[in-house]
C-alpha positions as CSV (number, residue, x, y, z in Angstrom):
1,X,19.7,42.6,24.0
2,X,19.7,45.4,21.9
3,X,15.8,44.3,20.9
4,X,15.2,44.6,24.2
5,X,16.1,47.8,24.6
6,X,14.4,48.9,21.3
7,X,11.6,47.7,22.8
8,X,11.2,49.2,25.9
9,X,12.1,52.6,24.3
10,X,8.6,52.1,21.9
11,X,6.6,51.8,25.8
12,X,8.2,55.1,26.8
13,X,7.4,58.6,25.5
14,X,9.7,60.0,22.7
15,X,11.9,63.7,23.7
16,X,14.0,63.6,20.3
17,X,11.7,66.6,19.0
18,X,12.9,68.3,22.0
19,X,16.7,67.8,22.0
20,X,17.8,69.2,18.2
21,X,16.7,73.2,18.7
22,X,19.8,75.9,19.0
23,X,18.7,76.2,22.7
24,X,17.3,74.4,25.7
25,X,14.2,76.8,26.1
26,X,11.8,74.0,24.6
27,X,13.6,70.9,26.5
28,X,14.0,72.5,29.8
29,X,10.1,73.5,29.3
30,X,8.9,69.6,28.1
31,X,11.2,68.1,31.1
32,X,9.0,70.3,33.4
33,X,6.2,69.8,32.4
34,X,6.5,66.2,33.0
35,X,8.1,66.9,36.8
36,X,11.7,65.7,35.4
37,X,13.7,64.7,38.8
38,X,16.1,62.0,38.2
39,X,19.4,64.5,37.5
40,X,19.3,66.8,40.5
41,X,18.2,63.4,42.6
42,X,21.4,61.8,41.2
43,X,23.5,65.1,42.0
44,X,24.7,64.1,45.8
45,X,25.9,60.5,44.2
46,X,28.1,62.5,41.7
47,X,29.5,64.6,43.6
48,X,30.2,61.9,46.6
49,X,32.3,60.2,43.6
50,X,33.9,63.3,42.4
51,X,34.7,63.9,46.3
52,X,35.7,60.6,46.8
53,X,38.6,60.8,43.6
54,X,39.8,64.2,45.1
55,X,40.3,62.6,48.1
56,X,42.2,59.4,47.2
57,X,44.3,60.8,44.0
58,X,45.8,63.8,46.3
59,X,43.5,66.5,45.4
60,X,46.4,67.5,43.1
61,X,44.0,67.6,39.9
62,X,40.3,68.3,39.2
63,X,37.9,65.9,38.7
64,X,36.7,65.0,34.4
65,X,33.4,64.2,34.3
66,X,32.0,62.6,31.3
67,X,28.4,62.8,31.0
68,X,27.3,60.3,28.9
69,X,23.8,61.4,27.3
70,X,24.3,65.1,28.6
71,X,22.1,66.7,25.9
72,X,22.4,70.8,27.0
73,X,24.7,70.2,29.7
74,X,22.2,70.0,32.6
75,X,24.3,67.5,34.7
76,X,27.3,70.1,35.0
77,X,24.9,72.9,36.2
78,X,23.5,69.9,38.7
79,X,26.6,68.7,39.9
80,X,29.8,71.1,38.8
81,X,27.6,74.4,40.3
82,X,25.0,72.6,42.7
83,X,22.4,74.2,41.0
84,X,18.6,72.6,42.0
85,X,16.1,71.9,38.6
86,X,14.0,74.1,39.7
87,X,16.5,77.0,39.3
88,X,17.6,76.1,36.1
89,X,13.8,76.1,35.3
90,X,13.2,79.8,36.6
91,X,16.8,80.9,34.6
92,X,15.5,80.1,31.6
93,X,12.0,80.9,31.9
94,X,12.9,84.4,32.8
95,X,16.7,85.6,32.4
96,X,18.1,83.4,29.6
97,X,16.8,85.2,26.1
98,X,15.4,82.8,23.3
99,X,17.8,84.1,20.9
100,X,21.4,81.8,20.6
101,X,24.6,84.0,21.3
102,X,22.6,86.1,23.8
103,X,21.5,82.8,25.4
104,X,24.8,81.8,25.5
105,X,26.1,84.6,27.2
106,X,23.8,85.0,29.3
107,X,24.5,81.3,30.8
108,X,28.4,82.1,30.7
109,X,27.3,85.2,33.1
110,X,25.2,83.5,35.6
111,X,27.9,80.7,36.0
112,X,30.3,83.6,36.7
113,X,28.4,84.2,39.8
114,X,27.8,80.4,41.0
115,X,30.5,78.9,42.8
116,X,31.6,75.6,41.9
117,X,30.0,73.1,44.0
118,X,33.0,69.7,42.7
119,X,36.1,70.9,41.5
120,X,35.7,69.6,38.0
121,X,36.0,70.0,34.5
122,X,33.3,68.7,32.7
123,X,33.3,67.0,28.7
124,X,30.0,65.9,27.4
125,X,28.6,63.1,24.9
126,X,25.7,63.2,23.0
127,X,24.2,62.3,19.1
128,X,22.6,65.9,19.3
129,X,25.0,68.1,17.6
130,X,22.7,71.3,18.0
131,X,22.6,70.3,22.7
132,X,26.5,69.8,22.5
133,X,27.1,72.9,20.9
134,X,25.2,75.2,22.8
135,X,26.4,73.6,26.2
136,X,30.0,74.6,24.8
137,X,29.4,77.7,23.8
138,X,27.6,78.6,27.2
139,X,30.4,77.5,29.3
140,X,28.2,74.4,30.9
141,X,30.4,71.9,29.3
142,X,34.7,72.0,28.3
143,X,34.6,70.3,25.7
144,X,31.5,68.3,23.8
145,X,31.8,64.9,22.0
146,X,28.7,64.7,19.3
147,X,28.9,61.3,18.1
148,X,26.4,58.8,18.0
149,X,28.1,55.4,18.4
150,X,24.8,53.3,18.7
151,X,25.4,53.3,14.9
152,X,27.4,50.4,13.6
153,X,29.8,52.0,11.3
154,X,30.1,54.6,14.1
155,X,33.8,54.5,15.4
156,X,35.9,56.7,18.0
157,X,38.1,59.0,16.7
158,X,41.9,59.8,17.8
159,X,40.5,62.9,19.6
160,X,37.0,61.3,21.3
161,X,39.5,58.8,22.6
162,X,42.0,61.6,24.1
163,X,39.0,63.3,25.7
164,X,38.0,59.6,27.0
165,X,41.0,59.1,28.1
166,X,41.3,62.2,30.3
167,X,37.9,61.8,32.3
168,X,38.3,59.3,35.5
169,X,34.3,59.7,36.3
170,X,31.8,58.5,34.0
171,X,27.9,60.0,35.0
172,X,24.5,59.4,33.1
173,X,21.6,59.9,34.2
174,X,18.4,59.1,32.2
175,X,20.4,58.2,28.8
176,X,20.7,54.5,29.4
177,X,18.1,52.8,26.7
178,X,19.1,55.7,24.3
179,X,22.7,54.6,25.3
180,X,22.9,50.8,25.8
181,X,26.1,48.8,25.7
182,X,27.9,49.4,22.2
183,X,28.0,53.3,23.2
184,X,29.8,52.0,26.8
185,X,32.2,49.5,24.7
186,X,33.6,52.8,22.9
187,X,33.9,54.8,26.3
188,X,35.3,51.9,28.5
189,X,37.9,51.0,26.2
190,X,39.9,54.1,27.1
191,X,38.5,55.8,30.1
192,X,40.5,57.4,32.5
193,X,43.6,56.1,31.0
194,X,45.4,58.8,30.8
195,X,44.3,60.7,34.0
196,X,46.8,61.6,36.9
197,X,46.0,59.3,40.2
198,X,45.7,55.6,41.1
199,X,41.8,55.8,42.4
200,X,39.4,55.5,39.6
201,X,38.2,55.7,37.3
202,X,34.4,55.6,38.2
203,X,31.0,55.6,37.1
204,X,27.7,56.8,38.4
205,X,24.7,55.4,36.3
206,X,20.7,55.6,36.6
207,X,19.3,52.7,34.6
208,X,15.2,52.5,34.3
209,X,13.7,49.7,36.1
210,X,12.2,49.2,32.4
211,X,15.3,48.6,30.9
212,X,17.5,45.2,30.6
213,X,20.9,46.2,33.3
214,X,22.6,42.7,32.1
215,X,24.4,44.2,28.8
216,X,25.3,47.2,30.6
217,X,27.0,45.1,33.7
218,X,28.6,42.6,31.2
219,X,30.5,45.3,29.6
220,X,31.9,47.1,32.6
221,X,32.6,43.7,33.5
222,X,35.0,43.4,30.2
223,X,36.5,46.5,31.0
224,X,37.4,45.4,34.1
225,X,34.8,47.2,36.5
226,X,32.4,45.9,38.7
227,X,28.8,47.0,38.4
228,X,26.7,47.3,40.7
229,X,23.0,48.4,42.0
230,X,23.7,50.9,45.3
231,X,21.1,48.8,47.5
232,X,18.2,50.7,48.8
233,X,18.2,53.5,46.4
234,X,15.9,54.0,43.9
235,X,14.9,57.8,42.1
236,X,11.9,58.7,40.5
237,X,12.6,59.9,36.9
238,X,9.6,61.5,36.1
239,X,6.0,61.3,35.8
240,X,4.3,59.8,32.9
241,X,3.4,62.2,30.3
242,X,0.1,60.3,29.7
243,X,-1.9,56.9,30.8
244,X,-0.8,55.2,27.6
245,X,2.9,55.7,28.3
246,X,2.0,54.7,32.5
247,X,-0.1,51.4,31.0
248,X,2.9,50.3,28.0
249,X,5.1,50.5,30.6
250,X,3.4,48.9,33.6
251,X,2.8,46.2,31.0
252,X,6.1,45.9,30.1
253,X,7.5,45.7,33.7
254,X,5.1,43.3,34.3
255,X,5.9,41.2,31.6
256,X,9.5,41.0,33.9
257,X,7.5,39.8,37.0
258,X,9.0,43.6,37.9
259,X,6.6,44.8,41.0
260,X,5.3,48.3,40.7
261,X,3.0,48.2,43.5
262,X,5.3,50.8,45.5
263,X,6.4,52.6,42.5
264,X,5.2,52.8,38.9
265,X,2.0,52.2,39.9
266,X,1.9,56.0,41.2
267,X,2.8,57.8,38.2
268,X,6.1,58.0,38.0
269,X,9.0,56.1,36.2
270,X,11.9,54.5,38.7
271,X,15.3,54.0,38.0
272,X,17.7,52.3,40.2
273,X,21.2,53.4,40.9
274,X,24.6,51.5,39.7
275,X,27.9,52.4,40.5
276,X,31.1,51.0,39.0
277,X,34.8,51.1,40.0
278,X,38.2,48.8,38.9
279,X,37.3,45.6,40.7
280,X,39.5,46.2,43.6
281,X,38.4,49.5,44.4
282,X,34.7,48.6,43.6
283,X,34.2,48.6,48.0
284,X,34.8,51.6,48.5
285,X,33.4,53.3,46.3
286,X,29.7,51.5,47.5
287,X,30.7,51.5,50.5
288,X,30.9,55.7,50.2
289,X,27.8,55.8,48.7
290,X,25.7,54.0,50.8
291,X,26.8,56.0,53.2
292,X,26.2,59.2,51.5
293,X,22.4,57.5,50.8
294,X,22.1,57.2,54.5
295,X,22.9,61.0,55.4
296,X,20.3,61.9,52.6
297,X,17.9,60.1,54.4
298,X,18.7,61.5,57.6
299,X,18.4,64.9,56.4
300,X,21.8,65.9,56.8
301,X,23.4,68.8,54.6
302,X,26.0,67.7,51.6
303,X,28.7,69.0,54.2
304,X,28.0,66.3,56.5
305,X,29.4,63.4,53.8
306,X,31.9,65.5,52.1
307,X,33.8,65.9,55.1
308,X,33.4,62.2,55.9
């Protein structure tokens, strides 16, 4: 399976050039360019979740969020302070200054004036050692994880275990394919083991309609989670950056007897939503969701599910 993935990543454009500089000036800048939607279309899933293990652990503790694939810290800003893409866009286009400590600090005083949206403490994983430090040092992450455990001889350390252990929800959005089921294996072994509460812990995942989901449901499966697609959901990602990406991966999905009639076929990349939960707490936890899906559709405000 690991072919697999390897191959589907050839069919899709390449960000890695993007995701080594000091700040996220050039990242933020490529993901808009390319109409980048899938994290702030993910955000009212997450925070359902988060909601959902305040609610059943007591409310005593704050939520950990692990954001597996969080390059800069984008998903805190998304779901930690509710902030939309397109004001994360306009921050750094015009307030956030290129250079790296005022950057920084500059991010540290704009989150002073945001609310929290989820009471939650957010750690973050990524192979990018340059993404995890700045999202530290700015104050969009707790603590950062730069470890890239795709790599064979790469092993968890006593203290990436300890932070794993702490977290009880698990979010990635777009990183699946970079991240396939070795990363997970590491993770899954000791998440949420240490964390106050009996609800949890759980897992909020967008997986590209490209990529293989088997590997990645077989080893939350081992853990002792059930996986599974939320039915009727499915987010657009982002467009394609050219018609030789949209035709490698039409091709690809096709090659799947995967119909793109409704979807790819317009210009965008899909993915599909999965959530997972310890198998007897797995109902609830889609049951939630679809309902939260349902109130999205409806047009009603985030207030209207929270308080559900």
């Amino acid at each position: 399976m690991k072919r697999d993935f390897a191959a589907a990543n050839e069919a899709k454009a390449n960000f890695e050039n993007v995701y080594t500089a000091p700040t996220p000036h050039a990242y933020i800048r490529e993901m808009a360019r390319c109409g980048y939607e899938i994290g702030e279309r993910t955000r009212p899933f997450c925070s359902a979740a988060a909601h959902l293990l305040l609610e059943r652990n007591g409310g005593i503790w704050p939520v950990q969020m692990l954001d597996v694939g969080c390059s800069y810290g984008l998903g805190s800003a998304f779901v930690k302070y509710g902030c939309s893409f397109d004001e994360v866009v306009a921050f750094f286009a015009a307030r956030a200054p290129v250079e790296y400590t005022p950057c920084c600090d500059a991010v540290r005083a704009w989150l002073n004036v945001v609310p929290p949206a989820v009471d939650a403490r957010c750690v973050g994983l990524d192979s990018s050692g340059p993404a995890i430090r700045f999202a530290v040092d700015a104050g969009l992450l707790e603590s950062g994880i730069a470890r890239d455990f795709e790599r064979p001889d790469s092993a968890a350390g006593e203290e990436d275990k300890a932070w794993f252990r702490s977290c009880n929800l698990l979010m990635s959005t777009g990183a699946i394919g970079y991240v396939t089921e070795r990363t997970l294996d590491v993770v899954l072994e000791d998440l949420g083991k240490d964390y106050p509460g009996s609800f949890g812990p759980l897992s909020v995942l967008t997986v590209l309609r490209m990529f293989p989901v088997e590997p990645i449901q077989d080893v939350f499966r081992r853990h002792g989670f059930t996986f599974e697609r939320v039915p009727e959901v499915r987010l657009p990602q982002r467009r394609f950056v050219d018609d030789a990406e949209k035709n490698k991966v039409l091709s690809l999905l096709h090659d799947r007897n995967i119909d793109t009639g409704e979807w790819e076929d317009r210009g965008r990349q899909y993915a599909d939503l999965y959530v997972a939960a310890p198998n007897d707490q797995f109902d609830d936890l889609l049951r939630f969701m679809v309902d939260v899906d349902r109130s999205l559709n409806r047009g009603e405000p985030t207030a209207a599910w929270i308080r559900r």
